[in-house]
C-alpha positions as a Markdown table, in Angstrom:
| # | Residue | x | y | z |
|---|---|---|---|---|
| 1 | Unk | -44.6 | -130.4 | 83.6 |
| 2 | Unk | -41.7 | -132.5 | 84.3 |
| 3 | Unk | -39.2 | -134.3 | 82.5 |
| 4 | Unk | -39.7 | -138.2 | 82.4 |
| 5 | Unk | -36.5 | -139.2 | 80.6 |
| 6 | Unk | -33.2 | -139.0 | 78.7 |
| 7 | Unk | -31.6 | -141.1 | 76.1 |
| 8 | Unk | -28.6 | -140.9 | 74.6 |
| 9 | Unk | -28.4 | -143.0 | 71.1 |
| 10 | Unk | -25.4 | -143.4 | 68.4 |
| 11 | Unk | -25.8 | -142.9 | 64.8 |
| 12 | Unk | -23.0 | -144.0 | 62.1 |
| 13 | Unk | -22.8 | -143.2 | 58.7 |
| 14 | Unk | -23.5 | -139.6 | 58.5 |
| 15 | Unk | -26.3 | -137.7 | 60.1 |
| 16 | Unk | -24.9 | -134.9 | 62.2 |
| 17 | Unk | -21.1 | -135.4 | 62.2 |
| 18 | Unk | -20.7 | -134.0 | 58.4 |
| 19 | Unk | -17.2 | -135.2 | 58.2 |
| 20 | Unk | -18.2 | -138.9 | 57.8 |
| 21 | Unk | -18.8 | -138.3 | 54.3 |
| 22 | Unk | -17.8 | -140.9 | 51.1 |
| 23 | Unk | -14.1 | -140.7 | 50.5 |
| 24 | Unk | -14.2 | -138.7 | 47.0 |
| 25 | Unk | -17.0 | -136.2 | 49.2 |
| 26 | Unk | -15.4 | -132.6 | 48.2 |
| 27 | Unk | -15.8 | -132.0 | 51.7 |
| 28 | Unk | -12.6 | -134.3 | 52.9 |
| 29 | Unk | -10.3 | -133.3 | 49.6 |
| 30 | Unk | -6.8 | -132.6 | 50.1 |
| 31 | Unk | -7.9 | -130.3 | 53.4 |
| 32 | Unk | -5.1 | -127.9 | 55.3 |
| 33 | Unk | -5.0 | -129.1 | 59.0 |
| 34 | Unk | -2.7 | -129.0 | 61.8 |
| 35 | Unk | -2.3 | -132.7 | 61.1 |
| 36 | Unk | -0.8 | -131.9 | 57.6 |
| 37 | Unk | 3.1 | -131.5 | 58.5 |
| 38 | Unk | 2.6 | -135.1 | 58.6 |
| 39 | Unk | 3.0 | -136.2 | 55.3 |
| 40 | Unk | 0.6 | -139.2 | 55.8 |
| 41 | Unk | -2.6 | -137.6 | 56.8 |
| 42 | Unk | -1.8 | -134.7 | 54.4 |
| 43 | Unk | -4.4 | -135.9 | 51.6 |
| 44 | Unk | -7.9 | -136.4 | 53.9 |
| 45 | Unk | -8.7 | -135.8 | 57.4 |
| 46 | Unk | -10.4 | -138.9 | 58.1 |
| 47 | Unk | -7.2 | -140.7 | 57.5 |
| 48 | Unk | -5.9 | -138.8 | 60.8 |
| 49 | Unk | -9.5 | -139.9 | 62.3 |
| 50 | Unk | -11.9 | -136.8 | 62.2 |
| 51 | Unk | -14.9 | -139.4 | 61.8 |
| 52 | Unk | -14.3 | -141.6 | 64.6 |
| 53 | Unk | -16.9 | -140.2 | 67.0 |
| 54 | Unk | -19.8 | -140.2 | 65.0 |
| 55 | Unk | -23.7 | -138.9 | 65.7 |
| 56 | Unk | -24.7 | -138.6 | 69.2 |
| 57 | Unk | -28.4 | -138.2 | 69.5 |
| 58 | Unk | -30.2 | -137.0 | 72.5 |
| 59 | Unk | -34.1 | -137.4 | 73.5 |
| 60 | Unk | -35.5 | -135.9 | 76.6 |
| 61 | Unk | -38.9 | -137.1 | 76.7 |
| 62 | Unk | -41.6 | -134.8 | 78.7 |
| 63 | Unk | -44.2 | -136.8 | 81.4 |
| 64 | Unk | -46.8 | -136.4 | 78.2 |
| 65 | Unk | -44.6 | -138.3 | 76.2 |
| 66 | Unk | -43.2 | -135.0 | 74.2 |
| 67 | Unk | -40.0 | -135.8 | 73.1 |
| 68 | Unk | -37.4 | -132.8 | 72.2 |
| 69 | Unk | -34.4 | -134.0 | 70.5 |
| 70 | Unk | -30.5 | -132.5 | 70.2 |
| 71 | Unk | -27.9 | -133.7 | 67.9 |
| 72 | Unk | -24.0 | -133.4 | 67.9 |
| 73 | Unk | -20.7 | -135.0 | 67.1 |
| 74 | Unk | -19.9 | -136.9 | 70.5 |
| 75 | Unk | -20.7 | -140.5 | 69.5 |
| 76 | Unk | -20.6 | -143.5 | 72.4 |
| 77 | Unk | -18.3 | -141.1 | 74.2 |
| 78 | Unk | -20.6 | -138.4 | 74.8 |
| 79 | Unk | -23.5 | -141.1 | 75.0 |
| 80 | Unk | -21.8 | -142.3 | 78.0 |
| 81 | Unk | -21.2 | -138.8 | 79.3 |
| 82 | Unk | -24.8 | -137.9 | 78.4 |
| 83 | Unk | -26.6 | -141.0 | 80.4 |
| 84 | Unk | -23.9 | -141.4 | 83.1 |
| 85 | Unk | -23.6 | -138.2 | 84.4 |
| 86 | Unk | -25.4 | -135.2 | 82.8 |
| 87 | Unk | -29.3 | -136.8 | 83.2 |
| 88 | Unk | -29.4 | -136.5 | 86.7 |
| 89 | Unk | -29.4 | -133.1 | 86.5 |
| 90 | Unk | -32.5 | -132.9 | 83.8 |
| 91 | Unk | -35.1 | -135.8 | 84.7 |
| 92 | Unk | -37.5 | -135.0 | 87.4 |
| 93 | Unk | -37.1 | -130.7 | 86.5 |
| 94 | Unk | -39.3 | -128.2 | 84.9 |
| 95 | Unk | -39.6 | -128.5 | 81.0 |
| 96 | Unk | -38.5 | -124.6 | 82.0 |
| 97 | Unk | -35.6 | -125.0 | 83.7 |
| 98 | Unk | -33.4 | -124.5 | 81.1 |
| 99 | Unk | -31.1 | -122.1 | 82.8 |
| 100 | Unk | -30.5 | -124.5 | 85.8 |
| 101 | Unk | -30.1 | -127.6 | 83.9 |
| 102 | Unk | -27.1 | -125.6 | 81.7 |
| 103 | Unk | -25.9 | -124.1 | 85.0 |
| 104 | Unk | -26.0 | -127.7 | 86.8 |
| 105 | Unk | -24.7 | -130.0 | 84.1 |
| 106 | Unk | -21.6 | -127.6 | 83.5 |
| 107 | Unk | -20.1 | -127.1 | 86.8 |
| 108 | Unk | -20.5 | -130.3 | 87.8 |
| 109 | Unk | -18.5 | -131.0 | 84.9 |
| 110 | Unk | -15.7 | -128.5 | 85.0 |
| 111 | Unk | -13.4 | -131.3 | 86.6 |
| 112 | Unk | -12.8 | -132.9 | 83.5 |
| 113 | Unk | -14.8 | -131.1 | 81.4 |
| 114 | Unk | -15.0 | -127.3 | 80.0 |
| 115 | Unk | -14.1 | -127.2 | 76.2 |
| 116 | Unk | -14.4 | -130.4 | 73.7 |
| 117 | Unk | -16.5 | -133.3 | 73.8 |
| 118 | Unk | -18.2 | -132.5 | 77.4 |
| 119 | Unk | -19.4 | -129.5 | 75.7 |
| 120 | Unk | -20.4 | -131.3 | 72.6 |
| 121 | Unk | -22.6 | -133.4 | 75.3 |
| 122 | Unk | -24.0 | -130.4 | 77.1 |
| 123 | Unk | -25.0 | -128.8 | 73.4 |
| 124 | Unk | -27.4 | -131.7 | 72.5 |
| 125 | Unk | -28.8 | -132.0 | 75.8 |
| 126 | Unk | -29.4 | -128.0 | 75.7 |
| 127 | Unk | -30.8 | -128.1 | 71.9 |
| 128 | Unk | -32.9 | -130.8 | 72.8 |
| 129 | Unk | -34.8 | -128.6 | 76.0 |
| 130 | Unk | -35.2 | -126.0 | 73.5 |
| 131 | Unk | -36.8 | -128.3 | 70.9 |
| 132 | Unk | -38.8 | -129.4 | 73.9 |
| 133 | Unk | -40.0 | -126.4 | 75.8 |
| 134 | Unk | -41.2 | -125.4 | 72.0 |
| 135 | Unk | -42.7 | -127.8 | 71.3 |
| 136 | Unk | -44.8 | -128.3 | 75.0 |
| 137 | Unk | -45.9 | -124.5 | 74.2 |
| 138 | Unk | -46.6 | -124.9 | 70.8 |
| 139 | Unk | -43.7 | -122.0 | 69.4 |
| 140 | Unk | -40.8 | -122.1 | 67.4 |
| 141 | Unk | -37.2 | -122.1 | 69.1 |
| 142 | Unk | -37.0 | -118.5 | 67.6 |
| 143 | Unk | -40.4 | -117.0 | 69.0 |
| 144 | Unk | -38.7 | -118.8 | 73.1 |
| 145 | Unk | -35.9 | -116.4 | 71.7 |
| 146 | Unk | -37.3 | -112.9 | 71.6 |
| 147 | Unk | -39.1 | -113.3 | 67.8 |
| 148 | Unk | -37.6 | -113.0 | 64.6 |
| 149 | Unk | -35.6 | -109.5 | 63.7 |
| 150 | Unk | -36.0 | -110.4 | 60.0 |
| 151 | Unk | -38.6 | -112.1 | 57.8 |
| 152 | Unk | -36.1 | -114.6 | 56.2 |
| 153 | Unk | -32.4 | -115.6 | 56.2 |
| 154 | Unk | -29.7 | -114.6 | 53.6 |
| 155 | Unk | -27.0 | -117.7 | 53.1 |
| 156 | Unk | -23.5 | -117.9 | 52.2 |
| 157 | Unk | -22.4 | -121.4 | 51.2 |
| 158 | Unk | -19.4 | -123.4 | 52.3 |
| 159 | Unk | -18.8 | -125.8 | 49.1 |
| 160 | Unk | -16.4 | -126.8 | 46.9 |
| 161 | Unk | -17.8 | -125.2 | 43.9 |
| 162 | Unk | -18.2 | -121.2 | 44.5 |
| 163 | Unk | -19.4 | -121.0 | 40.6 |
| 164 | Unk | -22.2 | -122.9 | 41.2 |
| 165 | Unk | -22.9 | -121.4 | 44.8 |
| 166 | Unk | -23.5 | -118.4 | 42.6 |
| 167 | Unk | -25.8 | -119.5 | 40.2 |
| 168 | Unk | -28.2 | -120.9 | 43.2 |
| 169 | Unk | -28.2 | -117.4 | 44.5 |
| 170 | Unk | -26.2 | -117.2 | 47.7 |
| 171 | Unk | -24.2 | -114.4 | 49.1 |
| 172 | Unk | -20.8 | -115.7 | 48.5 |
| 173 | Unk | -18.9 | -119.1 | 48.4 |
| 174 | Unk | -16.3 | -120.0 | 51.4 |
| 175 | Unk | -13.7 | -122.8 | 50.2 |
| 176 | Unk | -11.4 | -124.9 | 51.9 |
| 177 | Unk | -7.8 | -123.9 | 52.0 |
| 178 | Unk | -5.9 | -126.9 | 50.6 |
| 179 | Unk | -2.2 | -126.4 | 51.6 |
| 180 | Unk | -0.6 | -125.2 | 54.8 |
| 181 | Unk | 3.0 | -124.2 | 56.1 |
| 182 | Unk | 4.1 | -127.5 | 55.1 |
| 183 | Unk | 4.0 | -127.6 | 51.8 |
| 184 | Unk | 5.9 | -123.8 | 51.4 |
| 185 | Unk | 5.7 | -121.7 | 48.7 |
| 186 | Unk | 4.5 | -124.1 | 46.5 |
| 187 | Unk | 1.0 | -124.7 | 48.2 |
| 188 | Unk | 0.7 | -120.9 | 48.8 |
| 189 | Unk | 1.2 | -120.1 | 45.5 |
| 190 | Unk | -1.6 | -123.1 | 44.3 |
| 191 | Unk | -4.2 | -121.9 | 47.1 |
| 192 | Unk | -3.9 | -117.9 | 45.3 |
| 193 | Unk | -4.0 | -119.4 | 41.9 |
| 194 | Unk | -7.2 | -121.6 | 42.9 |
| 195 | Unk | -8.7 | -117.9 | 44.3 |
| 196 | Unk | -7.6 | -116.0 | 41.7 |
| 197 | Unk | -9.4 | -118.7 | 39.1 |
| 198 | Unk | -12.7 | -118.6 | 41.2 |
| 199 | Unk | -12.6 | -114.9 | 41.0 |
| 200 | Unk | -12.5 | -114.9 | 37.7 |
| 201 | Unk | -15.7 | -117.8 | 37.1 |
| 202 | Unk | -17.6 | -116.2 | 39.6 |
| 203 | Unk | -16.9 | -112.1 | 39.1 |
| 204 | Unk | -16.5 | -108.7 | 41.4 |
| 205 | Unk | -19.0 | -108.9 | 43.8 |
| 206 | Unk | -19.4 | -112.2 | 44.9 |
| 207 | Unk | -18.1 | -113.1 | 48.1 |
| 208 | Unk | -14.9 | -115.9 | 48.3 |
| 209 | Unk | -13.8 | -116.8 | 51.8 |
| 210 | Unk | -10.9 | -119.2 | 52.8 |
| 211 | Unk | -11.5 | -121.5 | 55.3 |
| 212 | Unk | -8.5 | -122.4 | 56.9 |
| 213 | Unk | -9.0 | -124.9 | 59.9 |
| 214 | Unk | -6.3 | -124.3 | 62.2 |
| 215 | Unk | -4.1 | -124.9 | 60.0 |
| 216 | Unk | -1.5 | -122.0 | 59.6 |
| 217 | Unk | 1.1 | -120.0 | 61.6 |
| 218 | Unk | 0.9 | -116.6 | 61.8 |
| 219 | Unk | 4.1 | -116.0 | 59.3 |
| 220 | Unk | 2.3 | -118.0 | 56.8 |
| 221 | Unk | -1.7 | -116.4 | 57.8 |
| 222 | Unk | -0.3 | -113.1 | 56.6 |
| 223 | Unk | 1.6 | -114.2 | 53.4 |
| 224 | Unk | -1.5 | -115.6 | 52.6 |
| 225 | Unk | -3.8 | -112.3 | 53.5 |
| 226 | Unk | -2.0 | -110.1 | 51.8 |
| 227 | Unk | -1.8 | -112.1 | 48.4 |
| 228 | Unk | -5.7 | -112.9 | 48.7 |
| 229 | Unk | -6.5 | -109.2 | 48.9 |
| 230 | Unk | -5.6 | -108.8 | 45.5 |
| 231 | Unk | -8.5 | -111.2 | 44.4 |
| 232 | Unk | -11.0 | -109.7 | 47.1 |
| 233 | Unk | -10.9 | -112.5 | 49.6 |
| 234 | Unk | -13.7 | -111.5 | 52.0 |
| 235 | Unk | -12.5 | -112.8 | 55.0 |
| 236 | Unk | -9.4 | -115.6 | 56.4 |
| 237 | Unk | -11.4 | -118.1 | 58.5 |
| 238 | Unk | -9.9 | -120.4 | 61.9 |
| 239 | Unk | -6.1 | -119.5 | 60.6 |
| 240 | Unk | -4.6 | -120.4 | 64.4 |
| 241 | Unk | -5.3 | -123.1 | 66.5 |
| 242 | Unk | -8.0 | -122.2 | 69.1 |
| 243 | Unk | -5.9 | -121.6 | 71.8 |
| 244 | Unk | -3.8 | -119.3 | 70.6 |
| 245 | Unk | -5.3 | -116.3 | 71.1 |
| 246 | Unk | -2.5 | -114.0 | 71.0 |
| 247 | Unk | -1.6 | -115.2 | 67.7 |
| 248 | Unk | -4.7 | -113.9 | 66.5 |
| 249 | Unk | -4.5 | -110.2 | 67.9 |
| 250 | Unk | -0.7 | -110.4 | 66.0 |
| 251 | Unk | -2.7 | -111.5 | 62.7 |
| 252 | Unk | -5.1 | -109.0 | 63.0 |
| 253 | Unk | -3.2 | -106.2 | 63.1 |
| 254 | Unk | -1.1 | -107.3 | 59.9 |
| 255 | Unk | -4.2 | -108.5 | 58.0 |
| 256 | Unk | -5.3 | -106.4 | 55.4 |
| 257 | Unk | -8.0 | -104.0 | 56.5 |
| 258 | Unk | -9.6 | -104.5 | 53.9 |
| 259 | Unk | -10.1 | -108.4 | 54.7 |
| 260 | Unk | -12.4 | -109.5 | 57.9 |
| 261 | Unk | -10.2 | -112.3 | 60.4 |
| 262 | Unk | -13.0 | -115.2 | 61.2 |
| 263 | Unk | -12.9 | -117.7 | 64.0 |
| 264 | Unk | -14.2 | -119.7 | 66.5 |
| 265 | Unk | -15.8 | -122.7 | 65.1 |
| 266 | Unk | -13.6 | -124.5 | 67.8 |
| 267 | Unk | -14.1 | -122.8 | 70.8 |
| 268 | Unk | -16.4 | -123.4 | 73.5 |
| 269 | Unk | -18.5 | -121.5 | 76.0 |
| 270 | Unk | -18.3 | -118.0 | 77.1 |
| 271 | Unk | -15.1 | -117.6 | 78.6 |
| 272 | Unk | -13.4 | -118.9 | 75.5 |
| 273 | Unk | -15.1 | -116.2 | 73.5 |
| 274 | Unk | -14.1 | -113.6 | 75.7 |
| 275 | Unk | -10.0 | -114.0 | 75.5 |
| 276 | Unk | -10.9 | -114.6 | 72.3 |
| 277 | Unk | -12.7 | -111.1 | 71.6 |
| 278 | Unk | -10.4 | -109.5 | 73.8 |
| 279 | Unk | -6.9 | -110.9 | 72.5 |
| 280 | Unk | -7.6 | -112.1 | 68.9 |
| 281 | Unk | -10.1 | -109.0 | 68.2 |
| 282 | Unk | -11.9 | -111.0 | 65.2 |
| 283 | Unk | -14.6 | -109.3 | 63.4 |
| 284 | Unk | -16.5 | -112.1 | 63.0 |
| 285 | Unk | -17.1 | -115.3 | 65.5 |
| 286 | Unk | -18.3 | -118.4 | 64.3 |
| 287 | Unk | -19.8 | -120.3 | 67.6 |
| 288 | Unk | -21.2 | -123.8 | 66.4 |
| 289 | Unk | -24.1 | -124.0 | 68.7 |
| 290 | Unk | -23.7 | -128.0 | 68.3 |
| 291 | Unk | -20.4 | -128.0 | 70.3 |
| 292 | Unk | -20.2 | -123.9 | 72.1 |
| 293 | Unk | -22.6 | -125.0 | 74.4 |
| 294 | Unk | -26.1 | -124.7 | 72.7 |
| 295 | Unk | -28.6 | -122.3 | 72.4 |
| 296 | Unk | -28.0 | -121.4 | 76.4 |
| 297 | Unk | -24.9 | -120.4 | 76.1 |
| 298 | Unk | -25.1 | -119.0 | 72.5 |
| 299 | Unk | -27.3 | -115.9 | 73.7 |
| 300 | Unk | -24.4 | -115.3 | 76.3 |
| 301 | Unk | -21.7 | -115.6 | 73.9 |
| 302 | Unk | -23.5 | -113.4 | 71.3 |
| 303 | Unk | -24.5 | -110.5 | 73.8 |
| 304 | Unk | -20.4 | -110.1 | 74.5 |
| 305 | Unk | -19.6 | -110.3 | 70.8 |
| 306 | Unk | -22.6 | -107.3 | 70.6 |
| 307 | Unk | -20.5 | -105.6 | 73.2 |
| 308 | Unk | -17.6 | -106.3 | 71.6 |
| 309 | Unk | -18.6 | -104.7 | 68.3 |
| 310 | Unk | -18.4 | -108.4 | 66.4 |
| 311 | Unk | -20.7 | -109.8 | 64.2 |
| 312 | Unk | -22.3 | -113.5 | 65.1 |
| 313 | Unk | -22.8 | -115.7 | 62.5 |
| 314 | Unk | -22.6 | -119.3 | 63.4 |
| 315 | Unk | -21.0 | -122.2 | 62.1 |
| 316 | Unk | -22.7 | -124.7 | 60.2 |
| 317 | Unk | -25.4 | -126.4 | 62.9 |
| 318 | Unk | -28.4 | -125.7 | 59.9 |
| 319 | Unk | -31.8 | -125.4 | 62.2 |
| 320 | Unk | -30.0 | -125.3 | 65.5 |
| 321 | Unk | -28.3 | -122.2 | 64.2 |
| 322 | Unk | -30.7 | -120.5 | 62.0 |
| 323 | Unk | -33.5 | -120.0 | 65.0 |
| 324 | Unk | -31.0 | -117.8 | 66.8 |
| 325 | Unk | -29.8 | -116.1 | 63.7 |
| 326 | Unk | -32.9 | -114.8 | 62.8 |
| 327 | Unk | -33.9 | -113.5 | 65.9 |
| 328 | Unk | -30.4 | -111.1 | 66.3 |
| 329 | Unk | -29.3 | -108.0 | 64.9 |
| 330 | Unk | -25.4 | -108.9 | 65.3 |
| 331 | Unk | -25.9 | -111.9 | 62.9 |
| 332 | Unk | -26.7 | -110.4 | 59.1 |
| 333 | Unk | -26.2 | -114.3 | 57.4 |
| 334 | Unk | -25.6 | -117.5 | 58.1 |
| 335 | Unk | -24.1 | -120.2 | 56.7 |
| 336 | Unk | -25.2 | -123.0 | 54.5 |
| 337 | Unk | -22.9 | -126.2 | 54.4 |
| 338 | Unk | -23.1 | -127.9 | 50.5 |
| 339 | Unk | -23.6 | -131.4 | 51.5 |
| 340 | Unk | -23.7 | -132.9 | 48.5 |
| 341 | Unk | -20.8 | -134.7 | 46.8 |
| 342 | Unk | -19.9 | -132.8 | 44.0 |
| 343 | Unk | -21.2 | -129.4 | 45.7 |
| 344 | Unk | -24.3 | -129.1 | 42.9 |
| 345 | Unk | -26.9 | -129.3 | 44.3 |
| 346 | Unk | -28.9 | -127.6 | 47.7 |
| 347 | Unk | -29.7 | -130.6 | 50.3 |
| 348 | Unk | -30.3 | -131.3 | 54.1 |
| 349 | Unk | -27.6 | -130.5 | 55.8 |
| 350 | Unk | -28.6 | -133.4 | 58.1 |
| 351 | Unk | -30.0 | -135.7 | 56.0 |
| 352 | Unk | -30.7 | -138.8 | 56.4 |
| 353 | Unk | -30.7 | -138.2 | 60.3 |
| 354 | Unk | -34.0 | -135.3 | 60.0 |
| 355 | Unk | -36.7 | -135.0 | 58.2 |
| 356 | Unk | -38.6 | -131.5 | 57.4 |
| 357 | Unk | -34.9 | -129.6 | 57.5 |
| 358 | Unk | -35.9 | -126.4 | 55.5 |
| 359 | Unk | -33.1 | -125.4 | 52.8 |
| 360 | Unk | -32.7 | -121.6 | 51.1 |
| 361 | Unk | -34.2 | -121.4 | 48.2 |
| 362 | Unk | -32.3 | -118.7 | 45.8 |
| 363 | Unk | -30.0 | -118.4 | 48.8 |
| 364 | Unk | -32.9 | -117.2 | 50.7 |
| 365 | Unk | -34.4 | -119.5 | 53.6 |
| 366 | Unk | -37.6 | -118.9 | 55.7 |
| 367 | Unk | -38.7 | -120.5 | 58.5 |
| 368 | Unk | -41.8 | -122.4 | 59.1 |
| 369 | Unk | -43.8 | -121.7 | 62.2 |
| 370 | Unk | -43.5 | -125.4 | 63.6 |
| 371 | Unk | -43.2 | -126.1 | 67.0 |
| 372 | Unk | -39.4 | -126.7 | 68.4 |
| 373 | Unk | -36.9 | -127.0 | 65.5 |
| 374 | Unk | -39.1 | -128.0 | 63.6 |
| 375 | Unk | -37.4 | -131.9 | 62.8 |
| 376 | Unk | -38.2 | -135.3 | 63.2 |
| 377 | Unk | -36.0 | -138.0 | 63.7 |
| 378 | Unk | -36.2 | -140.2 | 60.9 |
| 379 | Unk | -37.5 | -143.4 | 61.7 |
| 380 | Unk | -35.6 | -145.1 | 58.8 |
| 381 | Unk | -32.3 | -144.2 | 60.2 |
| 382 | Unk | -30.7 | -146.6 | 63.1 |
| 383 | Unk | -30.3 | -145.1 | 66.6 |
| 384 | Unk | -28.8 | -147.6 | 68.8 |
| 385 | Unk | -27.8 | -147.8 | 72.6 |
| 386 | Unk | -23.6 | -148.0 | 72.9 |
| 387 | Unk | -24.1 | -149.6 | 76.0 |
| 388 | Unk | -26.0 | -151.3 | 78.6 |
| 389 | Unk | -27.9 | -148.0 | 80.4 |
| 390 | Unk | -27.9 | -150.5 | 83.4 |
């Protein structure tokens, strides 16, 4: 069977880019970034403009009228990129030619493309073949994927509120670091007193991560490590920017070895994760199967991590993510992103963009058996064209 058609539509106001939230969100509050040495987009990151893409949803649409769907964060910029360029490469092939298409639509982007929002592109275009190939033969993404290695997935939650994280049953709660180099021993000392009070609400063996966002400096990443261990911090998340990769073998080695060094939420395709295995030595990569590449380049990503001796577990991305996690050995958990305001309650990740998004119960999620993903667009929610496709 071959593929009719692709269309690339916008969403705004939420959906898949979960930084477009309400501004009192717990999500956007008083955030460490790189940005934050700048005293004026020190308090929220959409005031430095971390919501400007917006959703980018992609639809490849089978000769039967099957329609497989991919989202991302690449907005009318990847839209462009999406219709423009990458859907020559996908209408008129196999629903099976996966591999090709990935092959194809990346090298004939490498001249302005390779990390960022090309990749972002290339993800929904990949997710949504997946979600289309499963759903032609009738299988979950996880069953195209080798089967499930475990009846059900345990969940960690990134949220604002690890006390309550706890009381809904997950594995542990991963916070937002709120102050960077910038704002010196002052904001260290206020990001150890915020641990050292979660510790106490939430007890000995629950997990607390800090989630960091490429925000620190080395100097400042191990001050920071070595005052967490004392509370048990679990692991330091993104501490460098992407790119700097021998920053993070230097962290490693003065990290606590007690604590696990997370990252990779920004980086993109194998290659990336290789200098990034090989210099930064993590114990943990977080590949966000939305932006790495998708699900193509996820299995290639995770069979060097295996190699490597570093555990999987992907960031965020809710069903795109958790069919591959459940079918590997090298990814124990996943993660769970608290989308609601106040961090209180368990909802869609992705909501109001899909409908039928499963959601851990007890910090426990199954999957269902439906074909693809297992999503439907939401009919209630506006897709629109940026732009004349003619």
């Amino acid at each position: 069977m071959k593929i009719r058609q692709v269309r690339a539509l916008t969403v705004t106001g939420g959906g898949a880019d979960y930084h477009d939230q309400a501004e009192d969100h717990w999500i956007d509050d008083h955030v460490a970034t790189p940005m934050a040495k700048y005293p004026e987009y020190r308090a929220s990151r959409q005031a430095f403009g971390i919501n400007v893409l917006g959703t980018l949803v992609v639809e490849v649409e089978a000769e039967d009228g099957t329609v497989g769907v991919g989202v991302t964060t690449a907005g009318e910029p990847g839209a462009y990129i999406v219709e423009k360029h990458l859907a020559r490469f996908v209408e008129g092939a196999s629903v099976t030619d996966v591999e090709k298409i990935w092959d194809q639509m990346f090298n004939a982007t490498l001249y302005y493309g390779r990390k960022g929002l090309v990749l972002n592109a290339i993800s929904a275009v990949d997710l949504a073949l997946y979600d289309l190939l499963g759903k032609i033969r009738q299988e979950p993404v996880y069953a195209l994927l080798g089967g499930p290695v475990r009846d059900e997935l345990q969940c960690y939650a990134t949220t604002g509120r690890p006390d309550v994280a706890k009381e809904l049953g997950f594995l542990g709660g991963k916070m937002t670091l709120q102050h960077g180099p910038a704002e010196g021993v002052e904001g260290l000392h206020a990001n150890i007193e915020r641990l050292r009070t979660m510790r106490e609400r939430v007890g000995p063996d629950f997990w607390l991560m800090f989630d960091c966002w490429m925000a620190l400096d080395v100097e400042y990443a191990t001050r920071l490590a070595h005052a967490a261990a004392e509370y048990d911090l679990k692991w330091l998340e993104e501490a460098l920017i992407p790119d700097d990769y021998w920053g993070y073998g230097e962290l490693r080695r003065r990290m606590p070895s007690t604590m696990l060094m997370t990252t990779g939420e920004h980086e993109h395709t194998r290659y990336g994760f290789r200098l990034l295995l090989e210099m930064g030595r993590p114990d943990i990569i977080q590949p966000d199967v939305n932006w790495c590449g998708g699900i193509t380049e996820l299995l290639k990503i995770s069979a060097l991590a295996d190699a490597h001796g570093a555990m999987v577990v992907p960031h965020g991305s809710s069903v795109y993510s958790y069919h591959f996690v459940i079918t590997r050995h090298n990814s124990p958990f996943t993660e769970f992103l608290m989308m609601h305001p106040r961090a209180t309650e368990v909802v869609p990740m992705f909501s109001p963009l899909l409908l039928d998004e499963p959601v851990p119960v007890g910090g426990r999620l199954r999957l269902p058996e439906t074909p693809g993903f297992g999503v439907r667009l939401n009919p209630e929610v506006e897709l629109r064209r940026p732009y004349d496709h003619d």
